[in-house]
Each structure stands twice: as structure tokens, then as C-alpha cells.
C-alpha positions as CSV (number, residue, x, y, z in Angstrom):
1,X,68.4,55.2,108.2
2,X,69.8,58.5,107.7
3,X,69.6,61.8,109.3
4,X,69.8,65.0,108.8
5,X,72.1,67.4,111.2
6,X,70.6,70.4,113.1
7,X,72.1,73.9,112.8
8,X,74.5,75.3,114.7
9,X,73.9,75.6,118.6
10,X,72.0,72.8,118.7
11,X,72.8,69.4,119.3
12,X,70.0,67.1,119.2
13,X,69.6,64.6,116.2
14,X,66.3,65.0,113.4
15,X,66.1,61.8,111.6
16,X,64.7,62.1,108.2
17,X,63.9,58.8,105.9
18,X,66.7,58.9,103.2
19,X,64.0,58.1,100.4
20,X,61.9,61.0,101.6
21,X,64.9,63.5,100.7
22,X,66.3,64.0,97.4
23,X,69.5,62.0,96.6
24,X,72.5,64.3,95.6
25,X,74.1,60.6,94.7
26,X,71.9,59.5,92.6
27,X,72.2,63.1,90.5
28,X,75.3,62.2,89.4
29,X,76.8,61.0,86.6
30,X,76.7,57.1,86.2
31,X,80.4,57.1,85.5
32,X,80.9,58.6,89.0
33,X,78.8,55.8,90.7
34,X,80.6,52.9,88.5
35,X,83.6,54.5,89.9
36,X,82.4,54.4,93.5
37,X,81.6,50.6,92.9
38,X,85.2,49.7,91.3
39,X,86.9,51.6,94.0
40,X,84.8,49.2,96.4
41,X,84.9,46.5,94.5
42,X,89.3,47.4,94.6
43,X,89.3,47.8,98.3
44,X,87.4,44.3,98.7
45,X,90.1,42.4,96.5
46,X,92.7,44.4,97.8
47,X,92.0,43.5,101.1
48,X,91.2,39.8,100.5
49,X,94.7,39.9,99.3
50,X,96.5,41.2,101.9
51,X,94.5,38.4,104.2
52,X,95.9,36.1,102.0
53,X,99.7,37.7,101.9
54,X,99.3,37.8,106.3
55,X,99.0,34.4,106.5
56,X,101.4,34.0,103.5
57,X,103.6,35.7,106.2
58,X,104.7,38.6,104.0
59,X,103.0,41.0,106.1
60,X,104.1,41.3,109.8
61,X,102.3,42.7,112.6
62,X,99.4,43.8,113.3
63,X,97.0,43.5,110.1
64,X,93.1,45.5,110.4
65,X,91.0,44.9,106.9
66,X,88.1,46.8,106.0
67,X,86.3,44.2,104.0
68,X,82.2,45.3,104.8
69,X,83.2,49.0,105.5
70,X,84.2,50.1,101.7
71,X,80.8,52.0,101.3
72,X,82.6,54.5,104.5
73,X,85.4,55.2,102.8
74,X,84.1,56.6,99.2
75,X,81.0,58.0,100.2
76,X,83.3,59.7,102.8
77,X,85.6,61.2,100.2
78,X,83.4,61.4,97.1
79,X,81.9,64.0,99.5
80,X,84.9,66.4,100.1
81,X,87.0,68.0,98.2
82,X,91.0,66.8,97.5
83,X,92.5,70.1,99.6
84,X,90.4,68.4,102.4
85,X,92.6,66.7,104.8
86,X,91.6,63.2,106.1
87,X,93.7,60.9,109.0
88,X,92.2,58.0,110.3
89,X,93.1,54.9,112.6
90,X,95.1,51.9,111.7
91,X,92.3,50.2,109.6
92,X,93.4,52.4,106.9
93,X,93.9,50.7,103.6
94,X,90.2,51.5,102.1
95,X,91.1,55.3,102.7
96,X,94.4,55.2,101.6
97,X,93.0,53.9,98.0
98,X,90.0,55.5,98.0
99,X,92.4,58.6,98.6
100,X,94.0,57.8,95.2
101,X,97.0,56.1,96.3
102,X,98.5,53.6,93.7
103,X,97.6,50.2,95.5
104,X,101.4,49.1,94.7
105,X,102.6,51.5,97.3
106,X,100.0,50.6,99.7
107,X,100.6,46.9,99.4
108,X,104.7,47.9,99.7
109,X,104.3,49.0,102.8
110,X,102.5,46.5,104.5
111,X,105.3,44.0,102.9
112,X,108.4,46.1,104.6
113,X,110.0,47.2,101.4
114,X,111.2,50.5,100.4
115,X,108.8,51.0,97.6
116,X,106.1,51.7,100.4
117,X,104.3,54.9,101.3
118,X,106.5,54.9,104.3
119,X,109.5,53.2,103.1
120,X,108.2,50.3,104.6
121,X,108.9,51.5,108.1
122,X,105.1,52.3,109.1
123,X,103.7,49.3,107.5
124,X,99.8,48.0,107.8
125,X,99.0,50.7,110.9
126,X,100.3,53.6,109.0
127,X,99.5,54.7,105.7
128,X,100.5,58.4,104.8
129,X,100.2,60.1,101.5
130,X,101.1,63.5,101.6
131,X,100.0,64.8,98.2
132,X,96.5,63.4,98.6
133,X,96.2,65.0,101.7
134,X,96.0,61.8,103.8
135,X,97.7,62.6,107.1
136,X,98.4,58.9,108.1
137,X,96.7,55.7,109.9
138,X,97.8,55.7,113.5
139,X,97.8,52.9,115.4
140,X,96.6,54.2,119.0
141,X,93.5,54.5,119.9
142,X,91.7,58.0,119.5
143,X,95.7,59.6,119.2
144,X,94.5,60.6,115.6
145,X,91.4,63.0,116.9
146,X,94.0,65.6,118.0
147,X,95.5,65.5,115.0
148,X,92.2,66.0,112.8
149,X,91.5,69.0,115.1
150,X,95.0,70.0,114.6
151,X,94.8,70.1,110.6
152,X,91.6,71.9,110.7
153,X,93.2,74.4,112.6
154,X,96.3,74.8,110.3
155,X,93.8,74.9,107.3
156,X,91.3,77.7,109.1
157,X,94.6,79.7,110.5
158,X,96.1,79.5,106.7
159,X,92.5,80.4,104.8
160,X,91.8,83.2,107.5
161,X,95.2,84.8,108.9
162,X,97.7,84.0,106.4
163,X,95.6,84.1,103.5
164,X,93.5,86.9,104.7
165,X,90.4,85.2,103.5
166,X,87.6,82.5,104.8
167,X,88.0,79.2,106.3
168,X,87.2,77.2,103.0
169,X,88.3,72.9,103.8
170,X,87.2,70.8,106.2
171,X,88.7,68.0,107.7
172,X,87.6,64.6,107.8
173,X,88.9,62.7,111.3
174,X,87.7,58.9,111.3
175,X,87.6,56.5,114.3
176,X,86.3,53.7,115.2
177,X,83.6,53.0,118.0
178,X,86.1,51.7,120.2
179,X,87.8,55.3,120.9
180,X,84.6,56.9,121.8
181,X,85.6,56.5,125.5
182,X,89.1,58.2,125.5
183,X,90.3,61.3,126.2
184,X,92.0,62.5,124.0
185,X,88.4,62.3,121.4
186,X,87.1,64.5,124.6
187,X,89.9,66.6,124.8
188,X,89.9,67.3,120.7
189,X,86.3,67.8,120.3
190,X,86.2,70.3,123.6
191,X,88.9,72.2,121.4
192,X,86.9,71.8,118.3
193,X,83.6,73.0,119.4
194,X,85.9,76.7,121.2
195,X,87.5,77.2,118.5
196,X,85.3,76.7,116.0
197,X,87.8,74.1,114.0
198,X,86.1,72.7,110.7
199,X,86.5,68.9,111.6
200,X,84.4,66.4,111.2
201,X,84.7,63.6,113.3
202,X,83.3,60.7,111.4
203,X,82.6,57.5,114.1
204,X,82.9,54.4,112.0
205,X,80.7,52.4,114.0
206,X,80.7,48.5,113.0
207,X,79.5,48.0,116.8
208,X,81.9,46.0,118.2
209,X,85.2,47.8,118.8
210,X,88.0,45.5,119.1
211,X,85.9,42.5,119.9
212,X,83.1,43.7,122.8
213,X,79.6,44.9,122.0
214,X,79.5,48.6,122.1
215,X,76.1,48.3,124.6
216,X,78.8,47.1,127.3
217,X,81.6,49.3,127.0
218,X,79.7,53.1,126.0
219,X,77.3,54.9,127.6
220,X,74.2,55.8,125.0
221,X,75.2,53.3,122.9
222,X,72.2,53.5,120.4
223,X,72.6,57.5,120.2
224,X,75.8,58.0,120.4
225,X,75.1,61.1,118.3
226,X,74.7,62.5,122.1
227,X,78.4,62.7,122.5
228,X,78.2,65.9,120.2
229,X,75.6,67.3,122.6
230,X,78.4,69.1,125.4
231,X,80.8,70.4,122.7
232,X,77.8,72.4,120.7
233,X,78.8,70.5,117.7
234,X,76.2,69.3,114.7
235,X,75.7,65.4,114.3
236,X,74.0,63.2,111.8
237,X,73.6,59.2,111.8
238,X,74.2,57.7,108.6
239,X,73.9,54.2,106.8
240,X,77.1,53.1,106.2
241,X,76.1,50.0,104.3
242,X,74.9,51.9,101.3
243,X,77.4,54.3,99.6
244,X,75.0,56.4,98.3
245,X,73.7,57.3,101.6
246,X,76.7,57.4,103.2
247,X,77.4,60.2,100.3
248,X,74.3,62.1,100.4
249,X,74.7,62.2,105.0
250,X,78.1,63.2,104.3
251,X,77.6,65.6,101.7
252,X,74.6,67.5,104.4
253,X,77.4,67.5,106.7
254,X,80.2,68.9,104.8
255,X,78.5,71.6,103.0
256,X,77.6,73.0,106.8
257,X,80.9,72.7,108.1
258,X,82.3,74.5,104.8
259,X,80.2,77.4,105.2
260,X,80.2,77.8,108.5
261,X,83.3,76.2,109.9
262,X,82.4,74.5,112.6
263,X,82.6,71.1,113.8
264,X,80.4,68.0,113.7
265,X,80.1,64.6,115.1
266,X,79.0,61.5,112.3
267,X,77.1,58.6,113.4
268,X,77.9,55.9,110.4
269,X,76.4,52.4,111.3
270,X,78.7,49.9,109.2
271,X,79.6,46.4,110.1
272,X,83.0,44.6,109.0
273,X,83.0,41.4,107.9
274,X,86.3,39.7,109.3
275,X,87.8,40.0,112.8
276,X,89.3,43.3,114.4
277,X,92.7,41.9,113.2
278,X,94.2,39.1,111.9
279,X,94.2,37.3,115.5
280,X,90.6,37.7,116.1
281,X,88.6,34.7,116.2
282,X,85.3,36.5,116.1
283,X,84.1,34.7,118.8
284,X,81.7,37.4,120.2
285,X,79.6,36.7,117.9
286,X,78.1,34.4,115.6
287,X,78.4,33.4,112.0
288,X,74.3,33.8,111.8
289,X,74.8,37.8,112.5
290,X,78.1,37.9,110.1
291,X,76.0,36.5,107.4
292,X,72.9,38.5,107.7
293,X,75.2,41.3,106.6
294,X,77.4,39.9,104.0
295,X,74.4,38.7,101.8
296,X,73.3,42.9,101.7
297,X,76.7,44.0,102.0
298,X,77.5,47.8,100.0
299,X,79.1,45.9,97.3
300,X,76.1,44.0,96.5
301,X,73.6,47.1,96.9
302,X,75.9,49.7,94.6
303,X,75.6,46.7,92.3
304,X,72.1,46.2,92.2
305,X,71.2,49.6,91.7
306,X,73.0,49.6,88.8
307,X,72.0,46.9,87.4
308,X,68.1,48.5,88.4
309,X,68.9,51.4,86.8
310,X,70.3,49.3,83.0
311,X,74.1,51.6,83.9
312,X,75.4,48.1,84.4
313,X,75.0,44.7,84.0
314,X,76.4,41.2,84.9
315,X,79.2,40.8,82.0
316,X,80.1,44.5,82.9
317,X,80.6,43.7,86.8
318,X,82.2,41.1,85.8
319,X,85.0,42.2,82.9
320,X,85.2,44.8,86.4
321,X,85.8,42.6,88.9
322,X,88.4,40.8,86.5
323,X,90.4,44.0,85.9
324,X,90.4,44.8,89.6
325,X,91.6,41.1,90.1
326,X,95.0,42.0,87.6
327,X,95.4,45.0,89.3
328,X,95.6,43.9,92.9
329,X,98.2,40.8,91.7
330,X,100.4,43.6,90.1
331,X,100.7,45.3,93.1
332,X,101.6,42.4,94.9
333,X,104.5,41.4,92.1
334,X,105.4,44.6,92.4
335,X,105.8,44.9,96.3
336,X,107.6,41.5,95.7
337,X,110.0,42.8,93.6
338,X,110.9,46.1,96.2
339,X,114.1,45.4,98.4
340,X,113.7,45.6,102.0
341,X,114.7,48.8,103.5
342,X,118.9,49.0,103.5
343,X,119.0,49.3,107.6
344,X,122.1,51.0,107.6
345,X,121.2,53.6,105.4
346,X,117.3,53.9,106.8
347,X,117.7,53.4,110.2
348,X,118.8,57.4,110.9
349,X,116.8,59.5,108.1
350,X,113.6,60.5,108.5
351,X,113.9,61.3,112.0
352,X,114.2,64.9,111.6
353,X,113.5,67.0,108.3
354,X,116.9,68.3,108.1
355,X,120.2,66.5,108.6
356,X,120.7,66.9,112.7
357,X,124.0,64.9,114.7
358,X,123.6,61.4,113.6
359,X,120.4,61.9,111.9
360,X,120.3,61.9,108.4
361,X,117.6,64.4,107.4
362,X,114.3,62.8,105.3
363,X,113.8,62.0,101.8
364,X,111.1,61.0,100.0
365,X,109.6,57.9,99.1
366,X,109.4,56.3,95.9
367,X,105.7,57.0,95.3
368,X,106.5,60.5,95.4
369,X,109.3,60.8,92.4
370,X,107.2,58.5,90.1
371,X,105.0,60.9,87.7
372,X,101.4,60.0,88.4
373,X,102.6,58.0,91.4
374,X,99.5,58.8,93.3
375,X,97.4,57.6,90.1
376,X,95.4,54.6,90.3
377,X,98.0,52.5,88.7
């Protein structure tokens, strides 16, 4: 089910039948959905991976995997543009590659080592990439809404005051189900919806927070598209199993916030296949429901559209899925081979820009001196 958003003012929800709309995703060119499905189809071994590495004990921690929720994170950002800013919470390895960041880098940090995003010192919760406009994972719960509502007001004050000109990017602010009910979301979409801030806040909802159904812990819990009722903002409810949908909801969305920058409020219904972390037994519910999903998970539908529509067929995913498979083992070699940060030398730098007392000033991280460090790799 998708839905399309209601205009500005109002704040109820008007579902709409995705196959009774024309699909912007399924105008483009094959290449661009084949890419959609490797990035997936990256995320998923990448991810499968770092399970194995976590109980390899080379990652330490807390761990959050986004195996089942891939389809979120490229339909997400196939549908903005790369001056768009996106943050997100601590499950934040799908974004970070489907971002464009190298997957050695990514799997560096969550090792500790130097060759990290971070330099290793923000590891699995914290994955920031500055040239791709990814403003970080953050580990609290609903601390990164602020900041989303933050960035769309540096973009709208640049575009407008500085610039002279109109607000032109939006910003892309996901969280999970499980921060709907803290302030600080409040607080940033209040802010949002006065200040007419082009940020979208894009609920990731797999249902279950950290391990409690969301009909015990949230009000409206079937419409939660309601939240974006008090702030005056737009809202939409979108599949989040199916990457072309999640691309054509998400594309509504953003085109409306572009051109009128204002907030909205996104409803994507998703489902992850693992535990919240890498402690969770999963125990709230059972492997009957877990399976009903993975046998229709956005992997397999991407797939079989393509193979429906003769752009792909089984050698190809295959010879796909095998190239992925080197890729993801590269990355771990090479997060193998990066030394641990030197603590002497680490401890005081990059805790102020410049060089303060003690502290050391910043410098940059690996990724960022390598031409076409950000690259797929």
C-alpha cells in the first residue's frame, strides 16, 4: 500500500493503490533498477558479514543490521538528490553504502581501525561521511531529529539568505518506530512545521522498536501518519518492502517539499529480519511471522520483476551476487589489514577543529585523501 500526501495545511492521509498511479520507478532506465538491486543485494552480504565478523568478535559493541530493510535505504536516496543531506539512527550501514561510501571504510570502522569513516572511534553506531552528505548514525534514540531539522535549516538559511536565492534541498531525517514517543522528534517537528524547514522525517517502521510491538508502546499505532497532524506537516505511508514503491512514495514526497519547502512526516512499513542487535533473541515473536516475510522479502521482489520484465535473469543475478560476495571479503581483508587507532596520538585530536590546550585540532580520515574514496570500491 502506498499513499499519496495531501497539500500543504492539511494533514490527513489519501491512500491511493500504487498500481492505480503511474510508476516513476519503473520509467527508468533498467541499469538504474539493476543498480538499486546490487546495492541491496551489497547491503544484504555486507551485513551478513558483519553478523559473521560480531560473533567473530572483531566488531565490539553494540551491532544493529538492516538485513530486510535494504528496499528503505535506496528507494530513499535514489529519490533525492546528492546535495541532499541525510542522518539517521545507529542502524546505519545500508545508508552509509547506499550513500556511496566504499564498504572498506564502512567495515573499518566497525572493526576499530584507523582506516574507518571515523577513524575507528565511532564504530557500528556511527557512520559519517561528509562528502556524501551523510551527517552520521547516532546512537540515541530520536537525538538525530534535531539534527535533520538542524541541516534543513542550514541548507534553507544558505539557498535563501546567503545565497540570496530559493530553498532548493531537502533533508532526509530517518528513525526508527521506537523514537516516535520522545521528545526531542516533538520538539524538532514543532520547529519544523514554524519554520517551514525542508525535512523529511522518514519513520522506518519494522513494528517492533527495540523488541515490543508498536500497538503497546504508541498511541495510533496503525496511523501513525497522525503524528504529522499537530505540526501542519504533509505525510504519506509507504511500502517499504518493495523498492520501487518505496521510490515512487518518496519521490511524491520530495518533489513537494523541494518546491515548497516544507516539512513532511513518512509512514514506511518494513520489517527486519534479525534481532534489534546482536543480543536480541527475538523472542517477541515467532519464527512463523519472520518467515512470512523473508520468502517476499525486497530482494526477492526487485529480482523478480526483473526477471518478469527479461532485464535479468538467473546466471545474471547470480555472476551479481558473486561479485558482491568478492567485494564484501575485500573489505573485510582490508579492514584487517588497518592498524588500530595509535591511542596516544588519537586520543586528543578531533575534539575541537583547531588545535586548542591539549587538544590536537582534527584531521581527516583516510577515506577522504584516497581519490575516489567515496566510490563503490
Amino acid at each position: 500500500m502506498s499513499a499519496a500526501h495531501t497539500a500543504i495545511g492539511t494533514s490527513h492521509l489519501v491512500e491511493a493503490e500504487s498500481s492505480k498511479r503511474d510508476s516513476a520507478a519503473r520509467s527508468l532506465p533498467p541499469q538504474t533498477l539493476l543498480e538499486w538491486l546490487r546495492m541491496m543485494v551489497l547491503i544484504r552480504e555486507f551485513e551478513v558479514r558483519t553478523m559473521q565478523a560480531y560473533q567473530d568478535r572483531k566488531i565490539g559493541g553494540f551491532c544493529h543490521v538492516y538485513i530486510g530493510q535494504e528496499a528503505v535505504a535506496v528507494g530513499c536516496t535514489a529519490a533525492v538528490e546528492h546535495e541532499d543531506p541525510i542522518v539517521t539512527a545507529y542502524r546505519d550501514h545500508g545508508h552509509a553504502l547506499a550513500r556511496g561510501m566504499d564498504p572498506k571504510y564502512c567495515m573499518a570502522e566497525m572493526f576499530g581501525r584507523i582506516g574507518g569513516c571515523a577513524k575507528g572511534k565511532g564504530g557500528s553506531m556511527h557512520m559519517f561521511d561528509r562528502d556524501n552528505n551523510l551527517f552520521g548514525g547516532h546512537g540515541i534514540v530520536g537525538a538525530q531529529t534535531p539534527l535533520g531539522a538542524g541541516l534543513a535549516f542550514g541548507t534553507k538559511y544558505i539557498d535563501e539568505v546567503i545565497n540570496g536565492g530559493r530553498s532548493q534541498r531537502v533533508t532526509l531525517c530517518f528513525l526508527g518506530d521506537g523514537a516516535l514517543n520522545q521528545g526531542a522528534l516533538h520538539e524538532a517537528m514543532n520547529l519544523a512545521g514554524l519554520l517551514n524547514l525542508p525535512v523529511i522525517f522518514v519513520v522506518e517502521n519494522n513494528g517492533y522498536s527495540m523488541g515490543t510491538s508498536i500497538h503497546r508502546g504508541t498511541t495510533m499505532a496503525d496511523e501513525i501518519t497522525s503524528k504529522a497532524i499537530g505540526y501542519g506537516m504533509m505525510s504519506a505511508q509507504i511500502d517499504g518492502m518493495d523498492v520501487m514503491n518505496v521510490y515512487d512514495g518518496m519521490k511524491e514526497v520530495v518533489d513537494e517539499a523541494r518546491a515548497t519547502s516544507r516539512p513532511a512526516f513518512v509512514d514506511i512499513r518494513t520489517y527486519r529480519f534479525k534481532g534489534h542487535s546482536m543480543s536480541d533473541p527475538r523472542k517477541y515473536r515467532t519464527r512463523e511471522e519472520e518467515e512470512v516475510y523473508e520468502d517476499d522479502g525486497p530482494i526477492a521482489k526487485a529480482r523478480e520483476y526483473l526477471y518478469d520484465q527479461k532485464l535479468l535473469d538467473e546466471d545474471g543475478f547470480k555472476a551479481m551476487s558473486k561479485e558482491v560476495r568478492g567485494q564484501v571479503r575485500e573489505s573485510i581483508k582490508w579492514a584487517d589489514a588497518s592498524p588500530p587507532p595509535d591511542v596516544a596520538e588519537e586520543l586528543y585530536k578531533d575534539v575541537y577543529v583547531e588545535r586548542w590546550g591539549p587538544y590536537n585540532g582534527t584531521s581527516e580520515p583516510e577515506m577522504l585523501g584516497e581519490p575516489g574514496g567515496n566510490g563503490e570500491g
